[in-house]
PAZAPA-4460 file (N, C-alpha, C; in steps of 0.05 Angstrom, whole numbers, plus 32768, in hexadecimal, padded with zeros to 4 digits):
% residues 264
    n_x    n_y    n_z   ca_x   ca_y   ca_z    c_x    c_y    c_z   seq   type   mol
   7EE8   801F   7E56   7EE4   8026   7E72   7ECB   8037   7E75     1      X     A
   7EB7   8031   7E84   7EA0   8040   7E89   7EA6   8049   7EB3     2      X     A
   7E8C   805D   7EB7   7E93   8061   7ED0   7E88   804D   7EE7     3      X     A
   7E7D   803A   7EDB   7E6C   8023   7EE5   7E86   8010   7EEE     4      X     A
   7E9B   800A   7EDD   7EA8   7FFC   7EE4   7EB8   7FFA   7F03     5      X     A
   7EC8   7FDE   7EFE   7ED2   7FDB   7F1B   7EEA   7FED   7F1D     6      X     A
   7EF3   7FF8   7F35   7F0E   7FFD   7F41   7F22   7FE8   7F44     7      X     A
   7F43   7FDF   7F35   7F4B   7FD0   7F3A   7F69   7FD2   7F54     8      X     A
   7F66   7FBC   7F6C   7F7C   7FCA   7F79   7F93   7FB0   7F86     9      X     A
   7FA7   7FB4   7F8B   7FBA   7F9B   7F89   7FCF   7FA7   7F99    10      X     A
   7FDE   7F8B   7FAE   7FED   7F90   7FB6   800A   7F6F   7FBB    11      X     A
   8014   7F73   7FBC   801B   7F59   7FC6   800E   7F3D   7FD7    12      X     A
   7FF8   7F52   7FE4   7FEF   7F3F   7FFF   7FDC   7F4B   8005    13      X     A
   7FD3   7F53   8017   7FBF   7F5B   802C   7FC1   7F77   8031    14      X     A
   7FD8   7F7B   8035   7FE5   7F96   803A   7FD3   7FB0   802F    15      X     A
   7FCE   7FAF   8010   7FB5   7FC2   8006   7FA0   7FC7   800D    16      X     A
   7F97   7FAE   8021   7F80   7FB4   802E   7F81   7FD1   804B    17      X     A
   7F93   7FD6   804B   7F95   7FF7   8056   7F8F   8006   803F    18      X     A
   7F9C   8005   8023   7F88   801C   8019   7F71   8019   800D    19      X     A
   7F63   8004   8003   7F54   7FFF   7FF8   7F3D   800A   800D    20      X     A
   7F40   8008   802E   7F24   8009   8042   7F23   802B   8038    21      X     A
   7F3E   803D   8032   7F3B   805D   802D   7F2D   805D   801A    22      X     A
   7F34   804D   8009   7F27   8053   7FF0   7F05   8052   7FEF    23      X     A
   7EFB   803C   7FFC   7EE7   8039   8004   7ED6   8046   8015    24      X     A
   7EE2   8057   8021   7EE1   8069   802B   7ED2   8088   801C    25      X     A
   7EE6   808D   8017   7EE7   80A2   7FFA   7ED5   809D   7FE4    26      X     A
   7ECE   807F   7FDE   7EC0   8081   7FC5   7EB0   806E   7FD0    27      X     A
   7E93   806E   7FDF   7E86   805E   7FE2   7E73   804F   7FD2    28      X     A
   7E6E   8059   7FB1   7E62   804C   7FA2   7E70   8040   7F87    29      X     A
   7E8C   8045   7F90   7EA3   802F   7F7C   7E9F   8012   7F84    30      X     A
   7E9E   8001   7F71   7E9C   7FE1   7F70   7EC1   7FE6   7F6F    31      X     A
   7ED0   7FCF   7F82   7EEA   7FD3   7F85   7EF4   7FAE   7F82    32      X     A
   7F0D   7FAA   7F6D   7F18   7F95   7F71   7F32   7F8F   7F75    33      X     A
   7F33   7F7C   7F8D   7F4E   7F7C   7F9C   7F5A   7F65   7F96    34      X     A
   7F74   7F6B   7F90   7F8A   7F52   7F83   7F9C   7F52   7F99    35      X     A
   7F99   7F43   7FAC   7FB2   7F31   7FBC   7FCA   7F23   7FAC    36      X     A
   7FDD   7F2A   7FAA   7FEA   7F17   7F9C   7FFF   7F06   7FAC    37      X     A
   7FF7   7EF8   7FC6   7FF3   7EE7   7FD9   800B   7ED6   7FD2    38      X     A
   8009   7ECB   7FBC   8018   7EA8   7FB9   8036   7EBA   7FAD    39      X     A
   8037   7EDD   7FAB   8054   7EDA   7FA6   805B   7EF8   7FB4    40      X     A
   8049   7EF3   7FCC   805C   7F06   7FE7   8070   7F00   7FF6    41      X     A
   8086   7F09   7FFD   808B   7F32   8000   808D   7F35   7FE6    42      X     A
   808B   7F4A   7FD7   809D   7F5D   7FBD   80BB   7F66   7FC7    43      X     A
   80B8   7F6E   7FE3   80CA   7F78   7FE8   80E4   7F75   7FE8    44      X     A
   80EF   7F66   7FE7   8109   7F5B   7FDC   810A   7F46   7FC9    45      X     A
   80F5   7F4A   7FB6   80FB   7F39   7F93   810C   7F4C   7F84    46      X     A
   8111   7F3B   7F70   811A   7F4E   7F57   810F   7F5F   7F51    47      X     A
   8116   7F78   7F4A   8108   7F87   7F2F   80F6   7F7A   7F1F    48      X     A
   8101   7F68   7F07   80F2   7F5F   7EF6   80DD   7F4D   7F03    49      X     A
   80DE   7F3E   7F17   80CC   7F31   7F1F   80B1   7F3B   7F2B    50      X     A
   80BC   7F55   7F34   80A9   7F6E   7F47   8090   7F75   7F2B    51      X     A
   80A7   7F88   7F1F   809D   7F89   7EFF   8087   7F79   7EED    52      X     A
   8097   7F5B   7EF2   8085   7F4C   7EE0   806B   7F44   7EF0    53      X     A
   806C   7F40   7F0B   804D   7F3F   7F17   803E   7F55   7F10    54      X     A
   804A   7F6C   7F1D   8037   7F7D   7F1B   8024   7F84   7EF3    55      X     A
   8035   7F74   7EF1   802D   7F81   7ED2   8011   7F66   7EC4    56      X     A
   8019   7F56   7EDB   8007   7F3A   7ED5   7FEE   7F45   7EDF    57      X     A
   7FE9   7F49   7EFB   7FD3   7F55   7F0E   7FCB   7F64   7EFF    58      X     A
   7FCD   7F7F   7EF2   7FC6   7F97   7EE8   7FB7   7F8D   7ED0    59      X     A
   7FC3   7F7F   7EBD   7FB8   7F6D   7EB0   7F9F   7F5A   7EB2    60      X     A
   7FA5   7F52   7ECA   7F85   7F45   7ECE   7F6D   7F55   7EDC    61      X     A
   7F75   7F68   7EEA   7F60   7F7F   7EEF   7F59   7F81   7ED4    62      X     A
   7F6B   7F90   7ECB   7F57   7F98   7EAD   7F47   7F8A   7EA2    63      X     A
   7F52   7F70   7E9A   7F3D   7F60   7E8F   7F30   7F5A   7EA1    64      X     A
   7F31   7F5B   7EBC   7F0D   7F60   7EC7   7F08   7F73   7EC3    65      X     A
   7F01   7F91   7EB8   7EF7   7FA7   7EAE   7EFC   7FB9   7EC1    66      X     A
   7F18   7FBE   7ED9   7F1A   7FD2   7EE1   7F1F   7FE9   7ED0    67      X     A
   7F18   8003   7EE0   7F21   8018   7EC5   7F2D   802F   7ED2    68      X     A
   7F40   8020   7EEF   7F49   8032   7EF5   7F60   801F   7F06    69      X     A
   7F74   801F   7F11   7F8A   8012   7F20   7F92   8024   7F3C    70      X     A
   7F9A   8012   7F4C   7FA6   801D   7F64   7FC1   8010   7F70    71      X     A
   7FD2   8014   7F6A   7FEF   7FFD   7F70   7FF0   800E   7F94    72      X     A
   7FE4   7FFE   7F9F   7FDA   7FF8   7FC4   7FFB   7FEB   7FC6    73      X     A
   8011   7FEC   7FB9   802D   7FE9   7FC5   8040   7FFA   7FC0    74      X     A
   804A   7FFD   7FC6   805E   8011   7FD3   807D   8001   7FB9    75      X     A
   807B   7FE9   7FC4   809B   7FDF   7FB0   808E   7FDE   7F91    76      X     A
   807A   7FDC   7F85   8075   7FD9   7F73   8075   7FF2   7F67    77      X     A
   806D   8005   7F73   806F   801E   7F6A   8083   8031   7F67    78      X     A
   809B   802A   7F71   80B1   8028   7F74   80C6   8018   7F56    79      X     A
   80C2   8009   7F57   80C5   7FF5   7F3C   80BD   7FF4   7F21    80      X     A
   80A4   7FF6   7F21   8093   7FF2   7F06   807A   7FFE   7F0A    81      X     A
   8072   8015   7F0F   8064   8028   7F0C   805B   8036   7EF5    82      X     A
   8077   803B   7EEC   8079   8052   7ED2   807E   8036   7EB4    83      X     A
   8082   8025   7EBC   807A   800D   7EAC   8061   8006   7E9E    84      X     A
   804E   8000   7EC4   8036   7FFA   7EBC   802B   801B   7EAA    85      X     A
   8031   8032   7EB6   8015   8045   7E9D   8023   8049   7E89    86      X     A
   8036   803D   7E7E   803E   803B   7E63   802C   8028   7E51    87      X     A
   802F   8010   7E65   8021   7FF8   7E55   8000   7FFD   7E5A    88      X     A
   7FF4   8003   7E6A   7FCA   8006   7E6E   7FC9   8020   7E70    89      X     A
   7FB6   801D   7E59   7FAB   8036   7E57   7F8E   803D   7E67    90      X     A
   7F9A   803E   7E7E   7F87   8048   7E9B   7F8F   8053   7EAF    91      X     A
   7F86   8069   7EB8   7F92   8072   7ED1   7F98   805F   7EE2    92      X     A
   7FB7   8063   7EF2   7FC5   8053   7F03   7FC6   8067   7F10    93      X     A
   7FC4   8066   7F32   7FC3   8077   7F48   7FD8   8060   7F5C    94      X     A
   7FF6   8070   7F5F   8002   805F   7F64   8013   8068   7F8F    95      X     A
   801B   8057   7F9B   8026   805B   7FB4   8038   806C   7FB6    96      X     A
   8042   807E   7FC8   8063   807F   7FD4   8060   808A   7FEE    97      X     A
   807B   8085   7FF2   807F   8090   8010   806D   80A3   801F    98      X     A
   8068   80B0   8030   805D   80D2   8032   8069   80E5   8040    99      X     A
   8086   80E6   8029   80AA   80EF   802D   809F   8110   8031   100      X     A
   808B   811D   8021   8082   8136   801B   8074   813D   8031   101      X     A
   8058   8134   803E   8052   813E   8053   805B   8134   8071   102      X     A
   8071   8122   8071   8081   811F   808D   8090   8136   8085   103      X     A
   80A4   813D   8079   80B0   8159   807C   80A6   8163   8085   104      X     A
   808B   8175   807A   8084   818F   8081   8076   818D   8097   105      X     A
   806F   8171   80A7   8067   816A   80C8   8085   8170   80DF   106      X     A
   8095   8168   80D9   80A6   8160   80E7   80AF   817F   80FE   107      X     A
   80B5   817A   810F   80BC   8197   8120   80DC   819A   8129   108      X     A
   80DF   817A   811F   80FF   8173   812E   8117   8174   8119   109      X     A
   80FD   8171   8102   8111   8166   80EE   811C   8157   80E9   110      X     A
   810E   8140   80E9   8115   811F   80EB   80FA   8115   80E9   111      X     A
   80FF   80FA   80CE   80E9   80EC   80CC   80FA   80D3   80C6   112      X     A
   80E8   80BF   80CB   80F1   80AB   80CA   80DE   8095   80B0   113      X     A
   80E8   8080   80A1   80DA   8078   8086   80DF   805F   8089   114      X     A
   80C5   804B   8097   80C2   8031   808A   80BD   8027   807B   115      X     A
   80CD   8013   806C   80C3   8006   804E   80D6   7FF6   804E   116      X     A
   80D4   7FE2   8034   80DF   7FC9   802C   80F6   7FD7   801B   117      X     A
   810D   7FBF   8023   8128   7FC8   800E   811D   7FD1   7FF8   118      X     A
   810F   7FC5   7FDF   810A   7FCD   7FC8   8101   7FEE   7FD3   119      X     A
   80F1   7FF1   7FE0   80DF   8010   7FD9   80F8   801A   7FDE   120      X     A
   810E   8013   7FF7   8122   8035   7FFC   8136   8034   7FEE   121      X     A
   813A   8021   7FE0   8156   8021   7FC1   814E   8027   7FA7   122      X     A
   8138   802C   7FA5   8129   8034   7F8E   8130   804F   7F82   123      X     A
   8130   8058   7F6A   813D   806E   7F5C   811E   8084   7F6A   124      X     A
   8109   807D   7F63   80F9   8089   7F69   80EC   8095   7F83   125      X     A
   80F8   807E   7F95   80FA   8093   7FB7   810C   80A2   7FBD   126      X     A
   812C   809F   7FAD   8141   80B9   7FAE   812A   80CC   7FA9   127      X     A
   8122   80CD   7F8F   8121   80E9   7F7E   8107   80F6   7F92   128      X     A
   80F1   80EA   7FA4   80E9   80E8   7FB5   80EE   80FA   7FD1   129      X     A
   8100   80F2   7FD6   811F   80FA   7FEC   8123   8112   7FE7   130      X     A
   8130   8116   7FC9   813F   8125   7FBD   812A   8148   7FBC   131      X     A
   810F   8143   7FB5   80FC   8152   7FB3   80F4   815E   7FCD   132      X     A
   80EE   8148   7FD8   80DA   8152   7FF3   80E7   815A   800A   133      X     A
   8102   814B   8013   810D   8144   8030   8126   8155   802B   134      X     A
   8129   816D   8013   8143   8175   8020   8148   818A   803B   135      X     A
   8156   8181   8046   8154   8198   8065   8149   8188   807C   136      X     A
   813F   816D   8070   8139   8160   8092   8143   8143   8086   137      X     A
   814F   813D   80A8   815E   8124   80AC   8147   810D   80A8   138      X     A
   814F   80FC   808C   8137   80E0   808C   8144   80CC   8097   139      X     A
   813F   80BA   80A6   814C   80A9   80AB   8132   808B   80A5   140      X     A
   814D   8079   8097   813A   8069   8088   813F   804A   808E   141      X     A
   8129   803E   8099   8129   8021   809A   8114   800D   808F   142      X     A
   8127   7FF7   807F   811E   7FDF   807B   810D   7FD2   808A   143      X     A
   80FA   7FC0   8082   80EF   7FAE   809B   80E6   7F92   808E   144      X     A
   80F9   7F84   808C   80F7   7F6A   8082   80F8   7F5A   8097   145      X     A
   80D5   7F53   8091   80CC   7F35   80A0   80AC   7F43   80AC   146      X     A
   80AC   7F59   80A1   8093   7F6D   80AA   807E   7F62   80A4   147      X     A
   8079   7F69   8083   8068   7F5A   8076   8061   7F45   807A   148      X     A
   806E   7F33   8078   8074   7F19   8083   8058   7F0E   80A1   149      X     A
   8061   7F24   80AC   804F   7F20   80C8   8035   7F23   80C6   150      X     A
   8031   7F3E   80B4   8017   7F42   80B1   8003   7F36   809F   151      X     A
   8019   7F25   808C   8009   7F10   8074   7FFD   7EFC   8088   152      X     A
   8013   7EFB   80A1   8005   7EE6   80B4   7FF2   7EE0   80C5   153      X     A
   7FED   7F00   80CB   7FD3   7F06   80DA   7FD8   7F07   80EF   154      X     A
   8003   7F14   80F5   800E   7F16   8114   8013   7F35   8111   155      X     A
   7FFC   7F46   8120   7FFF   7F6A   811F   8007   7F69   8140   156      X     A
   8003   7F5A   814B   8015   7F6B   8168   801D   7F50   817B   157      X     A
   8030   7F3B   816E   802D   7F22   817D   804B   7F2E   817C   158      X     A
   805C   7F1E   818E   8075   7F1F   8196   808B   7F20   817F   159      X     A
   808A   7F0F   8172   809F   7F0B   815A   8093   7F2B   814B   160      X     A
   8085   7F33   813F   807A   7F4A   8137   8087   7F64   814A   161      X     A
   8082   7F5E   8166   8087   7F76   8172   80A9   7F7A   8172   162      X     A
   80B8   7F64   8173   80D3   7F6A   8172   80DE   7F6E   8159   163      X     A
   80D2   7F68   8144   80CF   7F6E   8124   80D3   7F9A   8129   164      X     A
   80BC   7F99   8135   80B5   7FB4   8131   80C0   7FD2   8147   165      X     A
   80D3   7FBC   8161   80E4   7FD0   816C   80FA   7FCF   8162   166      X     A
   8108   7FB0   8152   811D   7FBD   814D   811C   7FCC   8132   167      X     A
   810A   7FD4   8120   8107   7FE4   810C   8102   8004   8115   168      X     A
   80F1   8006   8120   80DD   8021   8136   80FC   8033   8149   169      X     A
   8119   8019   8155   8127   8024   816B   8134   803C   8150   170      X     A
   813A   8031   8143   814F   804A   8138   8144   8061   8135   171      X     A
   8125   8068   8122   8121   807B   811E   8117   8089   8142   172      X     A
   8115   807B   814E   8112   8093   816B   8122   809B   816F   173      X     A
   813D   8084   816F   814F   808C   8181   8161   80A9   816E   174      X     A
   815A   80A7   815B   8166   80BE   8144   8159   80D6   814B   175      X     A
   813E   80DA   815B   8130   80E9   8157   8115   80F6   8147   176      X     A
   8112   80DF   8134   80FB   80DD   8124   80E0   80E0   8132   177      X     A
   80DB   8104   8129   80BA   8101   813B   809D   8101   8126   178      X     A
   80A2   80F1   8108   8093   80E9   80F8   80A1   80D3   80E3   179      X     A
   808D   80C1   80EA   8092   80A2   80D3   8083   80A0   80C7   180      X     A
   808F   8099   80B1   8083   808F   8091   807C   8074   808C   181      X     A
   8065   8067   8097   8061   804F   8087   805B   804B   806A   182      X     A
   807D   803D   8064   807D   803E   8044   806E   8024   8035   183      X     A
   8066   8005   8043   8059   8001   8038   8036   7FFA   8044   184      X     A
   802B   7FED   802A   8011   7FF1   8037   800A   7FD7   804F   185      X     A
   8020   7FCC   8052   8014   7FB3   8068   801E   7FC2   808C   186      X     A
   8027   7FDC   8088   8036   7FE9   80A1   801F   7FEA   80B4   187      X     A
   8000   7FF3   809D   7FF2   800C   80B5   7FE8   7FF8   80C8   188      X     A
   7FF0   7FD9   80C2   7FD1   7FCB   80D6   7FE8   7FC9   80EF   189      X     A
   8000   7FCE   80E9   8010   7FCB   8106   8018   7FE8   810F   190      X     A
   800F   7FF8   810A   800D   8014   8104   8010   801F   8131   191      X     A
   7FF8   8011   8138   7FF3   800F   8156   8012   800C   816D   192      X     A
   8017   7FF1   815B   8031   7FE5   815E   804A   7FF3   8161   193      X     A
   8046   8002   8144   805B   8019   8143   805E   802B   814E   194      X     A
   803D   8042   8155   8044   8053   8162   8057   8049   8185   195      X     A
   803E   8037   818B   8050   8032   81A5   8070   8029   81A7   196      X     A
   8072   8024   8199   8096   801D   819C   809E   8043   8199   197      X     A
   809F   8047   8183   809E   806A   8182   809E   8077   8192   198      X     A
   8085   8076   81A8   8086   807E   81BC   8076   80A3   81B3   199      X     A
   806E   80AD   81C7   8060   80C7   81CC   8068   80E0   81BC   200      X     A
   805C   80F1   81B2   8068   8105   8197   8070   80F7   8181   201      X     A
   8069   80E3   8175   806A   80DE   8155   805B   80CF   8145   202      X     A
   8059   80E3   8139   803E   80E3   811F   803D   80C7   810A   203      X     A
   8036   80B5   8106   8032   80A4   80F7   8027   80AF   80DD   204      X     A
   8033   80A9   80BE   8029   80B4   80AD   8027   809B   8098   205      X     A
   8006   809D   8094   8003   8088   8080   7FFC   8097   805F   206      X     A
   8002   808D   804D   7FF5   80A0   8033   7FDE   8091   8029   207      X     A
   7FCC   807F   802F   7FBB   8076   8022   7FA2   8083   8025   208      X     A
   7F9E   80A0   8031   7F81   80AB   8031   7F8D   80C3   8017   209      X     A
   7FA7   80C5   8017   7FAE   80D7   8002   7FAB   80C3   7FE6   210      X     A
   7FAB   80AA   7FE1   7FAD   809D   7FD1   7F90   80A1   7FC6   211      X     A
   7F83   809A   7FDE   7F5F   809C   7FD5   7F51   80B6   7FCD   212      X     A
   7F5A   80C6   7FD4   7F5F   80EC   7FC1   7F65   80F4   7FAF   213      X     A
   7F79   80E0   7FA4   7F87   80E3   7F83   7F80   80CF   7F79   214      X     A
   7F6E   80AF   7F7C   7F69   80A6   7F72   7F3D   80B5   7F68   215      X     A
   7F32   80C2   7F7F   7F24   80CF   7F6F   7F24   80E1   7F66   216      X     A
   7F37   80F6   7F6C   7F35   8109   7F52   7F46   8102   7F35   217      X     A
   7F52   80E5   7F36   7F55   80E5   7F20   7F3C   80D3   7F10   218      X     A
   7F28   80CD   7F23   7F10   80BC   7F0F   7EF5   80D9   7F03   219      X     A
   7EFF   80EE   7F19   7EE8   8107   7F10   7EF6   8109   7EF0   220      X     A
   7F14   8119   7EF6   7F1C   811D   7EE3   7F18   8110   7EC3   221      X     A
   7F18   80F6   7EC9   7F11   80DD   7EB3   7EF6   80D7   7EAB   222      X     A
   7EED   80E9   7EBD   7EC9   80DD   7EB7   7EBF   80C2   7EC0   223      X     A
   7EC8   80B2   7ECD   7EC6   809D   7ED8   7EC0   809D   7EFA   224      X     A
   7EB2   80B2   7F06   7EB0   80AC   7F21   7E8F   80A0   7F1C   225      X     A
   7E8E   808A   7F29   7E71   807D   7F2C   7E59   8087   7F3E   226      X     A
   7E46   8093   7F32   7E2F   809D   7F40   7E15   8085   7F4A   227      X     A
   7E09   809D   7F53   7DFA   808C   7F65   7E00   8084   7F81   228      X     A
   7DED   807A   7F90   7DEB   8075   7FB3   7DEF   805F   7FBD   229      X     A
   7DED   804D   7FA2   7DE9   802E   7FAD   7E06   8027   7FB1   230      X     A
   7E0E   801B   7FC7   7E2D   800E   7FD0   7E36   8001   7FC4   231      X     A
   7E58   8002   7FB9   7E5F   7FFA   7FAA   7E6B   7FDD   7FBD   232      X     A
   7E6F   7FD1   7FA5   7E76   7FAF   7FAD   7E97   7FAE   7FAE   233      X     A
   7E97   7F97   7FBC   7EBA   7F93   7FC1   7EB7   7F72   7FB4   234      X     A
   7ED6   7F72   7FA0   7EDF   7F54   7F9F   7EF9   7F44   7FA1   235      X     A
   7EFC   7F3C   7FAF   7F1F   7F36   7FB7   7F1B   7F16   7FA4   236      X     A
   7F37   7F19   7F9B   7F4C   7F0A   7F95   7F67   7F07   7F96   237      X     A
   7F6A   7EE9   7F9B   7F8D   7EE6   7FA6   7F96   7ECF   7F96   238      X     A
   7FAA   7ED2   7F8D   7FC2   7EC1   7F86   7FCC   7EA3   7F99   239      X     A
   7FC5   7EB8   7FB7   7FD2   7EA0   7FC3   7FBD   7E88   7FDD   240      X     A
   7FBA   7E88   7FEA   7FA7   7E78   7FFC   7F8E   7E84   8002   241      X     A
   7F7C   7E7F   7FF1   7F5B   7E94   7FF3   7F56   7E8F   8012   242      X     A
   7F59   7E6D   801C   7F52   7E71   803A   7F5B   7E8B   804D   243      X     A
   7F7D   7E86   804E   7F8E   7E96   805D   7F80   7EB3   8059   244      X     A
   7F79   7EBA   8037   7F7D   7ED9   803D   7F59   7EDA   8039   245      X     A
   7F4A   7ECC   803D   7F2C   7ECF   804A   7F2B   7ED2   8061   246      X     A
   7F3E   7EC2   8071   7F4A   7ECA   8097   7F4C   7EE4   8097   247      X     A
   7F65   7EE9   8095   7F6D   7EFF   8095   7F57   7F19   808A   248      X     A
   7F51   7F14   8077   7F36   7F29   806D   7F22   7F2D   8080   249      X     A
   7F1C   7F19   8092   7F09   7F1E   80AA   7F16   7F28   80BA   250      X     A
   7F32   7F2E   80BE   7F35   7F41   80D7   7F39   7F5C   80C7   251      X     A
   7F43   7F5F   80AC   7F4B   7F82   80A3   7F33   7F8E   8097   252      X     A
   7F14   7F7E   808C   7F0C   7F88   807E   7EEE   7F81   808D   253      X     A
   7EE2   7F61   8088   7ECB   7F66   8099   7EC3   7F46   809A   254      X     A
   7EB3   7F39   80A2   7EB0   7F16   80A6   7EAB   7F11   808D   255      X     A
   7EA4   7EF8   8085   7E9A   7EF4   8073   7E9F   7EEC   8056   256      X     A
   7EBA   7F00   804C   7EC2   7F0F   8034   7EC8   7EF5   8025   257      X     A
   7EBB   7EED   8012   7EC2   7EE5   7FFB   7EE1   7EE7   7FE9   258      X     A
   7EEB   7ECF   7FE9   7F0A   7ECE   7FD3   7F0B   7EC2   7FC3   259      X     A
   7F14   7ECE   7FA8   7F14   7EBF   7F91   7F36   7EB0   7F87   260      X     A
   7F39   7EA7   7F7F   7F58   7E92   7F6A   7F54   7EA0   7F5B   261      X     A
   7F71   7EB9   7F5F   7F76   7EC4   7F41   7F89   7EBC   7F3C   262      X     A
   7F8C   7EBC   7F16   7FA6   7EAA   7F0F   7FAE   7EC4   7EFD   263      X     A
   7FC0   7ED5   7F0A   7FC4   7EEB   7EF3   7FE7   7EEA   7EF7   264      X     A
***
């Protein structure tokens, strides 16, 4: 791994493309490569082993494109096989979760409320999560299966979406929740969506500008942050329909964007 190399970042779908734009953000002269893994979205309600065994495929083929650094841009994967993958690559992995730690210390009511996929809120690793951050305030936690789904589709505020997202959004109001946790990364593009069902006084909390903060100070740390002025390049690849998620790429990222057939 040199500091020249690419950034590698992966999500089930599209969904990473919320953190990857932070990241981009944050590190404007990182060359960054993005793994859709398109042809076997949601994660969110697979197996373990199946969650596991992708992610461990993807990670794998970043590397052997010469990333020298990883970003698991999902929330269920990180959840699952996280502590898997930095067993097996020997590269910094900069990985998702909830943002259970700073909705607490926001909250005034004492109530937050946590969107994510079955896998992320049954996971041993969002208890211990829970267990750390949220004792003393009421979490109240919902599923949202068929979310993803919408936004793989390129439906962020069409009708089937919007009733997707009140009946997920009614409970935590009606509980009192005056900060939400979008737990995964395909939440923030309906994010708009959300607040308005929510309604007036509550904070939307995404963690992917925190993601892009610990993903560079762990490349200072490593010696691997890339110098120089000149703009770093972006390369997407997907698993599943390069058309579909070249569409879609022109509305989250910018016209144009180039997609490659990855077979990892």
């Amino acid at each position: 791994m040199t500091a020249a190399d690419p950034i590698g970042v992966f999500d089930s779908g599209v969904g990473g493309i919320s953190v990857l734009r932070e990241i981009r953000r944050a590190l404007p002269a990182e060359d960054l490569i993005y793994f859709a893994d398109s042809g076997h979205a949601p994660y969110g309600d697979r197996p373990e082993s199946f969650i596991g065994d992708r992610a461990a495929a993807v990670v794998d083929f970043l590397v052997r494109g010469g990333a020298k650094a990883i970003v698991v841009a999902c929330n269920t994967v990180t959840g699952v096989a996280v502590e898997t993958l930095r067993a097996r690559f020997a590269l910094p992995i900069v990985a998702m979760e909830p943002a259970v730690k700073p909705a607490a210390a926001m909250t005034k009511r004492g109530v937050i409320g946590v969107l994510a996929t079955s896998r992320t809120l049954a996971g041993e690793r969002f208890a211990r999560l829970l267990s750390k951050h949220a004792a003393g305030v009421d979490v109240v936690l919902q599923s949202c299966a068929g979310l993803v789904e919408q936004v793989e589709r390129g439906d962020f505020d069409g009708p089937e979406t919007r009733r997707l997202v009140e009946r997920f959004v009614s409970p935590l109001r009606d509980r009192g929740a005056d900060v939400i946790v979008l737990g995964c990364t395909h939440y923030p593009f309906v994010s708009a969506l959300i607040a308005e069902v929510a309604g007036p006084g509550v904070t939307i909390v995404d963690p992917a500008e925190a993601v892009a903060r610990e993903l560079t100070r762990r490349l200072r740390v490593e010696g691997l942050t890339r110098g120089g002025t000149a703009p770093g390049r972006e390369r997407f690849v997907t698993s599943g329909s390069i058309e579909d998620v070249r569409i879609l790429l022109g509305r989250l990222w910018e016209d144009g964007v180039q997609v490659e057939a990855g077979a990892a």
